[in-house]
Structure formats: structure tokens, C-alpha cells
FIMI-583373 format. One record per residue (C-alpha): residue in one letter; x, y, z. Coordinates in steps of 0.02 Angstrom, whole numbers, padded with zeros to 5 digits, always signed. Layout:
residues N
AXYZ ...
END
This chain:
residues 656
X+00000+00000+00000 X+00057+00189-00026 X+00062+00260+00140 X+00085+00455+00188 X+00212+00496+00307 X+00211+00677+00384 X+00337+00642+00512 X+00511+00758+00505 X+00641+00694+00377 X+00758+00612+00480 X+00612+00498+00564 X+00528+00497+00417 X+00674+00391+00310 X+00677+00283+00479 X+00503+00262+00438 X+00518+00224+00258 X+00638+00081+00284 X+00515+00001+00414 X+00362+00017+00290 X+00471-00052+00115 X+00527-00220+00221 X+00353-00231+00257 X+00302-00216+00051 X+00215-00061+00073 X+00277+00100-00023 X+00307+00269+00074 X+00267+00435+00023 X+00381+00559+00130 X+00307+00728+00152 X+00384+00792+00316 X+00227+00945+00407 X+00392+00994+00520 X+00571+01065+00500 X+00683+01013+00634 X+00835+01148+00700 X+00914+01092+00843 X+00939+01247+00955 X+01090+01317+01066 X+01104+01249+01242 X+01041+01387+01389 X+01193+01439+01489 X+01111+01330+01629 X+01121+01173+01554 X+01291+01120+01599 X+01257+01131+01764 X+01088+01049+01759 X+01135+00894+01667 X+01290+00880+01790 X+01165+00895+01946 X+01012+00790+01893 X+01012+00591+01931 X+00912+00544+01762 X+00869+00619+01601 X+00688+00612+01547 X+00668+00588+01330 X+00501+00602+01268 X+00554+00602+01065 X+00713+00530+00965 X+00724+00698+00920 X+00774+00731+01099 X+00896+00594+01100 X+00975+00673+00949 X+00984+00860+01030 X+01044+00790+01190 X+01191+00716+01081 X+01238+00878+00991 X+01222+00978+01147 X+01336+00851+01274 X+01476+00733+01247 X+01413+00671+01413 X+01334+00472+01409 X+01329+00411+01566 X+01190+00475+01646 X+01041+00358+01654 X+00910+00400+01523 X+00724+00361+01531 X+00626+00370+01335 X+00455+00367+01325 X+00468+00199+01189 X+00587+00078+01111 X+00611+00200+00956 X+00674+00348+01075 X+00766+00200+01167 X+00860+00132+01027 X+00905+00311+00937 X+00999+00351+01118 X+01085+00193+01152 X+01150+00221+00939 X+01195+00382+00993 X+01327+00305+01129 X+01212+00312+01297 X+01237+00178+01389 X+01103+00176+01506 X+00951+00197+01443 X+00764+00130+01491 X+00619+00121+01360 X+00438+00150+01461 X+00372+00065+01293 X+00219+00171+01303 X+00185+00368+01289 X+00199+00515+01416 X+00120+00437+01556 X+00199+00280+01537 X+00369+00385+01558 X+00316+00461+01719 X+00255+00299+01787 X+00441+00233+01760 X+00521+00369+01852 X+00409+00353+01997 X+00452+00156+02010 X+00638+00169+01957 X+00669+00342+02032 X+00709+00415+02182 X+00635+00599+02243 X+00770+00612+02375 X+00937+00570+02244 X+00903+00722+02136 X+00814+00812+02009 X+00745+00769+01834 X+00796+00864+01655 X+00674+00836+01530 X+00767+00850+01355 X+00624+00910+01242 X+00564+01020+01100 X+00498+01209+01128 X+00324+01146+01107 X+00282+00992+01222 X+00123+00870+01240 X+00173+00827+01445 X+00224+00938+01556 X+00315+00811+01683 X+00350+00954+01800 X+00162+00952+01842 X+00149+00776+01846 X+00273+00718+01949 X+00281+00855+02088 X+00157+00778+02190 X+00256+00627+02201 X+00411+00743+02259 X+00499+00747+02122 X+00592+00898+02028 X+00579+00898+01837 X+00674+01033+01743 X+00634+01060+01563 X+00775+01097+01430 X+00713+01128+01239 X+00859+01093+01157 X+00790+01083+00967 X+00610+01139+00888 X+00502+01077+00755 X+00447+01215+00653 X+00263+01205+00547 X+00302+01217+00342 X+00167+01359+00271 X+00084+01234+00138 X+00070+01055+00129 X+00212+00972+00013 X+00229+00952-00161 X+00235+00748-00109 X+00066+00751-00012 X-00017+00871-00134 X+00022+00769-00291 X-00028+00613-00196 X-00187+00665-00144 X-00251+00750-00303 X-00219+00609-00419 X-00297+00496-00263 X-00155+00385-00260 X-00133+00342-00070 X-00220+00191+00042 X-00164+00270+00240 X-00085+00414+00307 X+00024+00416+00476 X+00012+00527+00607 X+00119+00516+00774 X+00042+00670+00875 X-00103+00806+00890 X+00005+00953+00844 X+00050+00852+00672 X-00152+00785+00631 X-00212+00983+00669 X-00068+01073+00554 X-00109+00911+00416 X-00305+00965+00435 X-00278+01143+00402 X-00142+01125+00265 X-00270+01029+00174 X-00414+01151+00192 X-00331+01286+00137 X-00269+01180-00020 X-00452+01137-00072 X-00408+00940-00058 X-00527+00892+00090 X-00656+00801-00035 X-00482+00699-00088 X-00488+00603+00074 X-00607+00466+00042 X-00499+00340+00000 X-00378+00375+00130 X-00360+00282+00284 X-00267+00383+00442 X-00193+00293+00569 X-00152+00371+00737 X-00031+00327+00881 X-00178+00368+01000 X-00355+00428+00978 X-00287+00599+01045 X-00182+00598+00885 X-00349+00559+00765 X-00458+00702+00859 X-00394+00837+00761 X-00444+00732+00593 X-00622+00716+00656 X-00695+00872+00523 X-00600+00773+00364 X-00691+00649+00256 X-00563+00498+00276 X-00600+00329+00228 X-00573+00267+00406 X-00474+00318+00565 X-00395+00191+00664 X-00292+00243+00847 X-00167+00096+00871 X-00178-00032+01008 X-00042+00052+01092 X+00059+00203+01075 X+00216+00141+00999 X+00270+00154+00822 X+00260-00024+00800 X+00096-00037+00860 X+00056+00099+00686 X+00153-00016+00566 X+00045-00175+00637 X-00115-00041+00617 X-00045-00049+00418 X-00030-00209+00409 X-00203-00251+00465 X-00270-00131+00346 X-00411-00224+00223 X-00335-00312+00086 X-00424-00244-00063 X-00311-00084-00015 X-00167-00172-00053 X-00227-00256-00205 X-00257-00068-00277 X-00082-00017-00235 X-00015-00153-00357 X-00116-00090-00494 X-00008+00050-00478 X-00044+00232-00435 X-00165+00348-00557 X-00047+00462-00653 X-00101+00645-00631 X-00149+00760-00771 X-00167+00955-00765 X-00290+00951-00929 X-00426+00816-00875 X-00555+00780-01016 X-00638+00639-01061 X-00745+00562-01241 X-00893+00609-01171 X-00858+00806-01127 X-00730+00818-01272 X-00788+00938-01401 X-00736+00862-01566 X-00670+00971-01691 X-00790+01097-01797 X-00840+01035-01957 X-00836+01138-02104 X-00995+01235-02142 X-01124+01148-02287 X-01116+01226-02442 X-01275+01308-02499 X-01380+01219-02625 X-01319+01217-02805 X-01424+01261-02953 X-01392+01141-03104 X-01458+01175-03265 X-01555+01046-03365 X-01421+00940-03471 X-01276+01006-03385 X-01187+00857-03340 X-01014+00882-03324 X-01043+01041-03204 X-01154+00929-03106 X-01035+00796-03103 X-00917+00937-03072 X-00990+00989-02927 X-01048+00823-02856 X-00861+00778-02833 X-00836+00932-02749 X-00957+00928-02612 X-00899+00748-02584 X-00729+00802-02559 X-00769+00924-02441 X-00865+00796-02337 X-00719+00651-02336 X-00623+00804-02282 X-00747+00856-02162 X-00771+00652-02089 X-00571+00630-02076 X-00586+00786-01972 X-00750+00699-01860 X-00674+00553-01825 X-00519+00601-01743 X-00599+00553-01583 X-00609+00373-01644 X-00438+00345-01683 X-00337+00223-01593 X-00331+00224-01400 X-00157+00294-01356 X-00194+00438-01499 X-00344+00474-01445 X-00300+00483-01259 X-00158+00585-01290 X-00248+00708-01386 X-00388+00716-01242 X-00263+00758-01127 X-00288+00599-01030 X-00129+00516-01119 X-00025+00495-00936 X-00191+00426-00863 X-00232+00299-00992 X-00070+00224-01041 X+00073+00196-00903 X+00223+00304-00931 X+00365+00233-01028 X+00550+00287-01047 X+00526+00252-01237 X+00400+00387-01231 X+00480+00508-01379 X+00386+00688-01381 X+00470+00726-01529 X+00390+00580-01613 X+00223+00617-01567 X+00239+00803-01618 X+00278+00720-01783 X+00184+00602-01811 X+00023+00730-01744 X+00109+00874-01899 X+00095+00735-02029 X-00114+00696-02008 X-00132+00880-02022 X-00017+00908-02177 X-00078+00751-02264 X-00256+00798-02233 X-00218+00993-02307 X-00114+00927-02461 X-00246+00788-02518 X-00375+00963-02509 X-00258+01042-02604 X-00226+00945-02736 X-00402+00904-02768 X-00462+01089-02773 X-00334+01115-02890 X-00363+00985-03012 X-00536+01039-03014 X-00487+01218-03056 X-00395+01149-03179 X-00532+01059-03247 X-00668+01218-03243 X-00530+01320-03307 X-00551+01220-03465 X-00721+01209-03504 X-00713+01397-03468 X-00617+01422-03605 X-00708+01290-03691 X-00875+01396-03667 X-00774+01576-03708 X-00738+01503-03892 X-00884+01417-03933 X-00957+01610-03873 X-00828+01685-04019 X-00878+01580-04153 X-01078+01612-04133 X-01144+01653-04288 X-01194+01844-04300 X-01044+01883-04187 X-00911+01984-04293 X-00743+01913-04350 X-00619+01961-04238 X-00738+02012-04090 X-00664+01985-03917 X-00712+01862-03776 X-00889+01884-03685 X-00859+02047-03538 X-00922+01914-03400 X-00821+01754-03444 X-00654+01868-03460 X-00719+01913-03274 X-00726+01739-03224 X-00552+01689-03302 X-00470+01810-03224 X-00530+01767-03047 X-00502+01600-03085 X-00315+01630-03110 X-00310+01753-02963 X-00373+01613-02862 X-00229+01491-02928 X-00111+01633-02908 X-00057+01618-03087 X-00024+01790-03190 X-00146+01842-03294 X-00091+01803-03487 X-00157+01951-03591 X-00241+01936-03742 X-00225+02004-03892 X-00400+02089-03955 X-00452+02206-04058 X-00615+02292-03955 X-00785+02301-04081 X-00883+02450-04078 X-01005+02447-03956 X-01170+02434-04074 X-01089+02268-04111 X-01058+02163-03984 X-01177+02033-03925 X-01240+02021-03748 X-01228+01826-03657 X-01362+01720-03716 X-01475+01672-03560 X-01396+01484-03549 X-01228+01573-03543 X-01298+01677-03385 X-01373+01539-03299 X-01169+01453-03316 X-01084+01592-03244 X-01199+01610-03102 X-01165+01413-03079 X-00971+01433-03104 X-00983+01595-02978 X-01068+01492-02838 X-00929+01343-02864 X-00795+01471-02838 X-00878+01544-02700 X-00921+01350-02600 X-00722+01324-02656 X-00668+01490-02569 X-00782+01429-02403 X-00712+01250-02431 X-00543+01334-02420 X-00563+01453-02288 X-00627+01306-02182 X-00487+01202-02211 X-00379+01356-02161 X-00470+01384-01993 X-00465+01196-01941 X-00283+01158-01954 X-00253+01317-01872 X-00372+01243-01732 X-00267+01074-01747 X-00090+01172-01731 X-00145+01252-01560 X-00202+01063-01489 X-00056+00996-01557 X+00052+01113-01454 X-00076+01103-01318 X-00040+00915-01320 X+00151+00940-01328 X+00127+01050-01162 X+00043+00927-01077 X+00147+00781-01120 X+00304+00874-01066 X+00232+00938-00882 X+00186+00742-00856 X+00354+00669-00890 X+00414+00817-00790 X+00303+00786-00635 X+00353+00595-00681 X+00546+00607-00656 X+00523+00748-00501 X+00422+00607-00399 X+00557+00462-00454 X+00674+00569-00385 X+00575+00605-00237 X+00588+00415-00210 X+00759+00404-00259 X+00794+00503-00124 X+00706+00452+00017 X+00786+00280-00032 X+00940+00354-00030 X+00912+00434+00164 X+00844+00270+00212 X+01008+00184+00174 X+01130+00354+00244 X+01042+00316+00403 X+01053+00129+00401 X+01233+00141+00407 X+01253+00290+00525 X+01171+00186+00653 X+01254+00014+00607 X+01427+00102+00606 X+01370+00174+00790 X+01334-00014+00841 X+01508-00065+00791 X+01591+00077+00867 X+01518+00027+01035 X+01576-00154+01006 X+01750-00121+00947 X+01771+00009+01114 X+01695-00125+01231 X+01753-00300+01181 X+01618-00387+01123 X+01583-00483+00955 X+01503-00392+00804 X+01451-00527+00689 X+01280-00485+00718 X+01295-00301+00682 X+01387-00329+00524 X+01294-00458+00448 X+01159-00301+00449 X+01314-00200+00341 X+01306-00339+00203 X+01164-00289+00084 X+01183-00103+00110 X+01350-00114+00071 X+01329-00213-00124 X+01390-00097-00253 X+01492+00006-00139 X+01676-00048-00150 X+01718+00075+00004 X+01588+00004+00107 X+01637-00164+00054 X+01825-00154+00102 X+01765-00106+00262 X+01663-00248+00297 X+01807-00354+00252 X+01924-00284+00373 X+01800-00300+00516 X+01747-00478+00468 X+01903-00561+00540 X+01875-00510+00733 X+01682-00509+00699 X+01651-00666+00793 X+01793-00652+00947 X+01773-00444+00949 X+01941-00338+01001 X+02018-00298+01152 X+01938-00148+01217 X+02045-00003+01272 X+02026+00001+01439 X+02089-00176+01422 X+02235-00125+01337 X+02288-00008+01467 X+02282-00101+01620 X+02382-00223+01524 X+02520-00111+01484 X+02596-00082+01639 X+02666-00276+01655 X+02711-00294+01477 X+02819-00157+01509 X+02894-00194+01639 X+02944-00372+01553 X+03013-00266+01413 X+03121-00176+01519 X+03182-00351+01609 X+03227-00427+01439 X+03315-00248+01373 X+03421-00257+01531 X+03466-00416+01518 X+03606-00530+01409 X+03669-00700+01397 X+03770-00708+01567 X+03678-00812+01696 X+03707-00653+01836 X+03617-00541+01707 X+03462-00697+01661 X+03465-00702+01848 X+03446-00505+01855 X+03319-00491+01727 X+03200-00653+01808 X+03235-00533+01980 X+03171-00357+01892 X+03040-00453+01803 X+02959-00472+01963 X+03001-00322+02052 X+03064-00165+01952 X+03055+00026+01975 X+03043+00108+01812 X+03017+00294+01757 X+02851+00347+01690 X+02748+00519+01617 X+02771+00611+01456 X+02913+00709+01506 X+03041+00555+01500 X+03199+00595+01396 X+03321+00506+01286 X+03281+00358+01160 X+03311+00225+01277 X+03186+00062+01317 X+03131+00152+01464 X+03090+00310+01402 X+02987+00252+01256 X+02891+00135+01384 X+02872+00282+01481 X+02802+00396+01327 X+02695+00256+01285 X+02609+00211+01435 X+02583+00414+01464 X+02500+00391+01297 X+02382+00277+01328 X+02319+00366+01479 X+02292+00507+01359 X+02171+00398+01252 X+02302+00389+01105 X+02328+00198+01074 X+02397+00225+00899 X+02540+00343+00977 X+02575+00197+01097 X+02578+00081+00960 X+02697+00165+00878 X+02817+00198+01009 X+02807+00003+01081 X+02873-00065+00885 X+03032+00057+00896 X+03070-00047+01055 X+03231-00132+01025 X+03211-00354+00980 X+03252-00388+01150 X+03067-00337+01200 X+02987-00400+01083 X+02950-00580+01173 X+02856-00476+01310 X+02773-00357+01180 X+02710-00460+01049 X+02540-00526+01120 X+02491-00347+01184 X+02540-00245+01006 X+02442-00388+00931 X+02298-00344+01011 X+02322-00155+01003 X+02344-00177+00813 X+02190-00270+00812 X+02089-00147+00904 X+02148+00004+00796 X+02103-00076+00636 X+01926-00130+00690 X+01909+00069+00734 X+01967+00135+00595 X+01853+00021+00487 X+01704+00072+00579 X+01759+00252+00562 X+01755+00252+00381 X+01573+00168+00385 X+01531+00298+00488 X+01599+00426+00376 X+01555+00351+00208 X+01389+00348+00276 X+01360+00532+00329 X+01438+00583+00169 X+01280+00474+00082 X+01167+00564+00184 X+01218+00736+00143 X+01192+00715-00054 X+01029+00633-00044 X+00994+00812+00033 
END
């Protein structure tokens, strides 16, 4: 199913992950921008004085992190999600009240004392609890720190907006009141409430769904209880016929909706007024009998465009993205073609049969002008009839030809003969077929000027749909992308803890393995780490109470040489020695670099000790081996999770 997330982005990709192992496809549209905010000048002190930390949001977790290197202090979250963000962020005592805000305050009263101190609640500016209140009549002292706020956005997102015009999602998440009440009035003022009725919303409590109650969802369900998992089992349980309509695939949106029924088809050309045709006239009538039925295959062609095939047709109704699923072969230039040569085809075959039949009338015009000439009564050398030289010449003005003059002598006036009444009747017919041609052509003119502007109308609309198309596959491609980034940010955290404590990692890699396919950085990493996976490291705290009797066995065998009195002297100092020690140690000697060394490791700089332990001269090396083993071990397991660590954050920032 195609579920709407309005959580902030960083618990929204979290999110995302969850809902794509479970087969369900997320659409991130975050209502909130978080900024985590400068610690007050108090909050040193009140972190060192307080005996627990209350956490009533990951987001809390993660301000707490930025603001304090500090992770000792016991740490209370209000559910396992707030839980496990702290404890990847390095805390190392941390409680999960699996519930909401009074299941939080209920765990302080049972696992807290009034007496040992007070409370800091890490939360936003804007909170849902006050514990303060709460907790004060059980003795208790609850200071409040905001450390980070989550600030509204002014319109709902382009994600959301898309997905609920073209109707295209099955449940909507929300985690809070504040979040249901800014989605509510976001969609008012967008126009999209009557949009809802396919949409289920799911709610961490019924307090969450209240907000909702003036929208015209599907459904609302609260969740059974108020832990994220408890809204991805909500999804889960959501009717199946849902699901089966998210596999059909989501309804691609179109900005120019129209449809066979409400599409106006193209004008047809007007009729041609009735023609008068003289008894016997044949040829004219066959003449213009072809004509009109010209005009009306011309006219039908232009009808039945909205029965062409399916993907023209839908195309040209605007409702192309909607009817046919969008391709990558899709080539706009090809349809802009193909849509240029109907129209031209259509105008030439006009053409060419108006001209021929100009042609044609041309002819018998001429025909008719000579058998006028040779009448009897009509003097030799008289000129053409007045009205057919009229006709001829707007004949040839209509096929843009130049007028060929004739040679004439002009007859006196007295004797020239007037057009017989047949002749009149034939130029009144031949003037009406000029005039039904000039209409014909006009017509013709007007409706592939009409089919130019759809055409382009059609090319518009095409190219905003594969636009919208490749914005919301990046969209995905980017949430993907965060999804993964923050994967491995907490993965690498996991090992990081592992590596400084001692303990295997095999199961905390094996989780590396698929994100890591197609990244060779990633995958060198997970190589390196896979040899002490199943044993773990020595942890460093390890390493330094170790130190102080290798050393001292180093300096025993230095001291020493082959002489029984000096083997004797060295077995003597190996078990009791006084030795120099601290940073400030001069000279090069065995004794100095020990004492550099161990001075390092108290500073937290095992790769400076390492160094300075394999200048030692061979001597030592007996009593050194096993430790710089280990040392070496434990440096290389860090430094591989520090570049998962860092090739992951680097991920993160460009799918921003």
C-alpha cells in the first residue's frame, strides 16, 4: 500500500525503511522542519546535577547528543524508538517506558528516587506533557531543557499534494495532535478535503486522530498502543483490497482532464448552400458532385479524430499519462511528428483536389469563351464575352497564376452581343462553385489552425507529465537514498560501541552486508571488520591495564644478556622493578619510550602507543608481541568502523 508519512525527515526515512521491508511504499512529506537549538547557559550545570534524564522524542535523543559529549547519565525514553536512537547515539544507560507520556512518568516514579536528585526533561519548545506538573506531587523535581524545535512548513508538500489529487494513497500516519491539526488545516486551505475518501489515517492514539475528526477519511484507526510499532501493525491489518489497488499502480495525474464524453470534437466545415444545375448540364453537375464529396471526406477525416486508436486518442484528450502507463521510450518529438503529418496530409490531399478541379473548370471555361466567339452573328475578330473574361481572371487570381493578356481588337459597341440566357445561368453556376471552393478553403484554413494550437496544447501537456514523472522518481530516489545514509550511520554506531567495549560484532555486520553491495568502500570495510567479527577486540581500557606488566617485562629482557648473573637479574626485575614513567621522559632508551607510551595511553592515544612500543629494541619484543597484537587489532577494527561511519554521513548529505 502507498502510505503518507508527515513525520520530520530524519524519522521519516527511519520510517520508510520500516514500511518497504514490510512491502508497502512510502510517500515522505515531512509537516515539520527540525533545527536543533543552542544549549541555555544553565544546562551544563543541570545535566551535571540531575540523577536521570527524561526523553520524550528521538528527536530529543538526537539534541541531547549535539548539545553534550556526556553518556553516562541514566536516560528514561518514552518507547523503544526513542530507546534505541539514544543507546545508537553512545548512551549507555538507557530505559524504554514502551508506552507514551504517562507511561514515562510511571517509570520514574518506580525506578526513581525523589530524595537522589532532580529530573531534566530533554524536549522540543512545544511539548504534549508537562512532567513538571505531573510528577511534583510525588516529590519529584523535573526541569525542562528545549534543546531543538520543530517548526510548521506554510503549505502542505509538493509529495502530499500530488498524492492526494491524483488519489493515489491507501493510509496516512500521524504520530501526535500538533502534526493531525497542522495536516487538517494544510489541506483546507489547499481545497483537497473532498480527496480524502480513500484515505485511511492511522493514529498513535485517539488523541492523535481528534484533530482529523472534520475530514472525510475513509477510516481512522488509533493503534492498540502508542508505539510506532503498534502503527506499522495498524498498516498491516489494513483491508486487503487496499493493497490489491496499490499493485495496480498509482493513477498518473494530469493538469488538462477531459474525457470522450465532454470532449468537443473538432468543428466541421460549414455545408455549402444548394447548387443550381441547369437541365443537361452534366459535367458541371458531375463537377460539382465531386466537390461537395470532397469536402465531406475532408470534413469526416476531421470527425473522426476522436475514434482513432486508444493511445492517440487519449493523448490528444489530454488523458494520455492517465490511460497508458508512462514509458522511458516515450519520444515527444515523435508524437509532435507524427500529430504534424495527419494535419499536412489531410491539407495537401485538399489541395490537390481543389486544384485539379480548377484545372478542370478552367477548361471548359475556355471551352464555353470560344464556342461564345464563333456564334454566328458575332463579328470576326470580336473579343471574348465581358463576364467570362471576369470569371477567367478570378479564376487565375485564385490559382495565383499571372494573368496572360490577350491580344483583341475591341468592336464597336453597337456590335457586340450580350450573353445568351444559358450562358448567364453558367456563370452564375461557375460563380457559386468558386464561391463554395473559397468557403471550402477558408474552412480548411481555420481547422488546421485549430489542430496546430491542440497539437502544441498536447506537446505542453505531455512534457509537464514526464516532468512531474521524473520529479516524484526522484523524490523516491531520495528518500531511498536517506533510508540507506541512516542505516549505516546507526550500524557504524553499533560497531563503534563493540569495537570500544570487547564484544563480538558478527551480528551487527551481517546487517552492513546488503547495504554495502555496489559500494567498494563500504565493502573493504566490511572485510576488514569480518576477521575479529566473531571473537570482537580488546577494548581499550583492556589495553591499558595491560600495559603496565608488559612493560615492565620489556624492560627485564632490554636489561638483560646472555650471562647467567644478568638472566638471573632480569627473572629478579621481572618481578620487582622501579621504572620511570609520564610524558616528560627523555632520551631514546627502552625506558623512556615505555614511559612515553604508557603516558599515551592514559591520554586515550593507542595508535601513539603503538607506535612507540614497535621502535622498542628485539630484546622486548617476546614480552610485547601478544599486547601490540591486540592493540593492532583494536585500531584496525576502529578505523574500519570510522570510515562506515563517515562514508555513511557523506551518503546522507547528497541525498539532501
Amino acid at each position: 500500500m502507498r502510505v503518507l508519512i508527515t513525520r520530520p525527515e530524519r524519522e521519516a526515512t527511519t520510517l520508510a525503511t520500516a514500511l518497504a521491508q514490510r512491502g508497502h511504499v512510502p510517500v515522505i512529506a515531512p509537516l515539520f522542519r527540525l533545527e536543533i537549538l543552542h544549549p541555555p547557559a544553565e544546562f551544563a550545570a543541570d545535566l551535571s546535577g540531575c540523577q536521570a534524564i527524561l526523553l520524550s522524542s528521538a528527536n530529543g535523543a538526537r539534541a541531547l547528543a549535539e548539545a553534550s559529549e556526556q553518556r553516562g547519565k541514566p536516560i528514561l525514553a518514552v518507547g523503544d524508538t526513542t530507546a534505541s536512537t539514544a543507546e545508537g547515539l553512545g548512551f549507555v544507560s538507557v530505559t524504554s517506558a514502551a508506552g507514551d507520556g504517562q507511561a514515562l512518568a510511571d517509570l520514574a516514579r518506580s525506578r526513581l528516587d525523589p530524595k537522589a536528585g532532580p529530573l531534566l526533561h530533554v524536549s522540543g519548545v512545544d511539548v504534549a506533557q508537562d512532567f513538571a506538573a505531573a510528577l511534583a506531587p510525588d516529590g519529584f523535581e523535573v526541569r525542562r531543557v528545549a534543546l531543538y524545535e520543530a517548526r510548521e512548513e506554510t503549505a502542505l508538500p509538493d509529495s502530499a499534494r500530488a498524492a492526494i489529487e491524483a488519489r493515489a494513497l491507501d493510509a496516512a500516519m500521524f504520530f501526535s495532535p500538533r502534526a493531525s491539526d497542522l495536516f487538517a488545516r494544510l489541506v483546507q486551505e489547499a481545497g483537497l478535503s473532498a480527496s480524502l475518501s480513500n484515505i485511511t489515517a492511522i493514529g498513535i492514539s485517539p488523541a492523535a486522530l481528534q484533530p482529523l475528526s472534520a475530514l472525510s477519511f475513509k477510516a481512522t484507526v488509533a493503534a492498540a498502543r502508542p508505539t510506532r510499532q503498534s502503527v506499522l501493525d495498524e498498516i498491516d491489518r489494513l483491508p486487503v483490497e487496499a493493497a490489491v489497488a496499490a499493485v495496480e499502480g498509482p493513477s498518473i495525474m494530469s493538469d488538462t482532464p477531459s474525457s470522450p464524453e465532454t470532449a468537443a470534437p473538432p468543428a466541421s466545415p460549414v455545408a455549402p448552400p444548394p447548387v443550381q444545375v441547369r437541365r443537361g448540364l452534366g459535367v458541371i453537375g458531375a463537377f460539382i458532385t465531386g466537390l461537395v464529396a470532397s469536402s465531406l471526406v475532408l470534413a469526416g477525416a476531421l470527425i473522426s479524430l476522436p475514434y482513432w486508436p486508444a493511445e492517440i486518442r487519449a493523448l490528444w484528450q489530454g488523458q494520455g499519462a492517465a490511460a497508458v502507463p508512462p514509458s522511458p521510450a516515450l519520444d515527444l518529438q515523435q508524437v509532435r511528428q507524427d500529430a504534424a503529418a495527419v494535419a499536412n496530409a489531410s491539407v495537401e490531399a485538399a489541395k490537390r483536389e481543389i486544384s485539379a478541379r480548377l484545372d478542370d473548370l478552367d477548361k471548359r471555361v475556355r471551352a464555353a469563351s470560344a464556342a461564345a466567339a464563333e456564334r454566328p452573328g458575332s463579328p470576326a475578330g470580336s473579343g471574348p464575352d465581358p463576364a467570362i473574361a471576369d470569371l477567367r481572371r478570378k479564376i487565375e487570381a485564385l490559382e495565383s497564376r499571372p494573368a496572360a493578356p490577350e491580344a483583341a481588337t475591341p468592336a464597336p459597341a453597337a456590335t457586340q452581343a450580350g450573353p445568351s440566357p444559358e450562358q448567364e445561368k453558367e456563370l452564375a453556376t461557375l460563380r457559386l462553385e468558386l464561391a463554395t471552393m473559397r468557403n471550402t478553403v477558408q474552412t480548411i484554413d481555420q481547422t488546421v489552425a485549430v489542430q496546430r494550437d491542440q497539437t502544441k496544447l498536447l506537446a505542453e501537456a505531455v512534457d509537464k507529465a514526464r516532468g512531474e514523472a521524473s520529479a516524484r522518481n526522484a523524490g523516491e530516489q531520495k528518500a531511498v537514498s536517506a533510508a540507506r545514509a541512516s542505516a549505516l550511520i546507526g550500524i557504524a554506531a553499533r560497531l563503534s560501541a563493540a569495537v570500544e567495549s570487547g564484544l563480538p560484532f558478527a551480528t551487527d555486520l551481517a546487517l552492513l552486508t546488503p547495504l554495502a553491495q555496489g559500494d567498494a568502500r563500504l565493502t573493504e570495510s566490511a572485510a576488514a571488520l569480518q576477521t575479529y567479527a566473531q571473537t570482537g577486540v580488546a577494548s581499550r581500557p583492556a589495553l591499558v591495564a595491560e600495559f603496565p606488566a608488559v612493560a615492565k617485562a620489556a624492560l627485564a629482557d632490554d636489561l638483560a644478556d646472555d650471562s647467567f648473573g644478568e638472566r638471573l637479574l632480569g627473572k629478579v626485575r621481572g618481578l620487582v622493578s622501579l621504572r620511570r614513567v609520564g610524558n616528560d621522559v627523555e632520551g631514546d632508551g627502552t625506558e623512556a619510550k615505555l614511559a612515553r607510551a604508557e603516558a599515551a595511553l592514559e591520554a586515550g592515544d593507542l595508535a601513539k602507543a603503538v607506535a612507540l612500543v614497535k621502535t622498542l629494541p628485539p630484546p622486548t619484543a617476546r614480552a610485547t608481541a601478544g599486547w601490540l597484537s591486540r592493540a593492532q587489532a583494536h585500531l584496525a577494527a576502529k578505523q574500519a568502523a570510522d570510515q562506515i561511519s563517515s562514508q555513511a554521513v557523506t551518503l546522507l548529505g547528497s541525498a539532501r
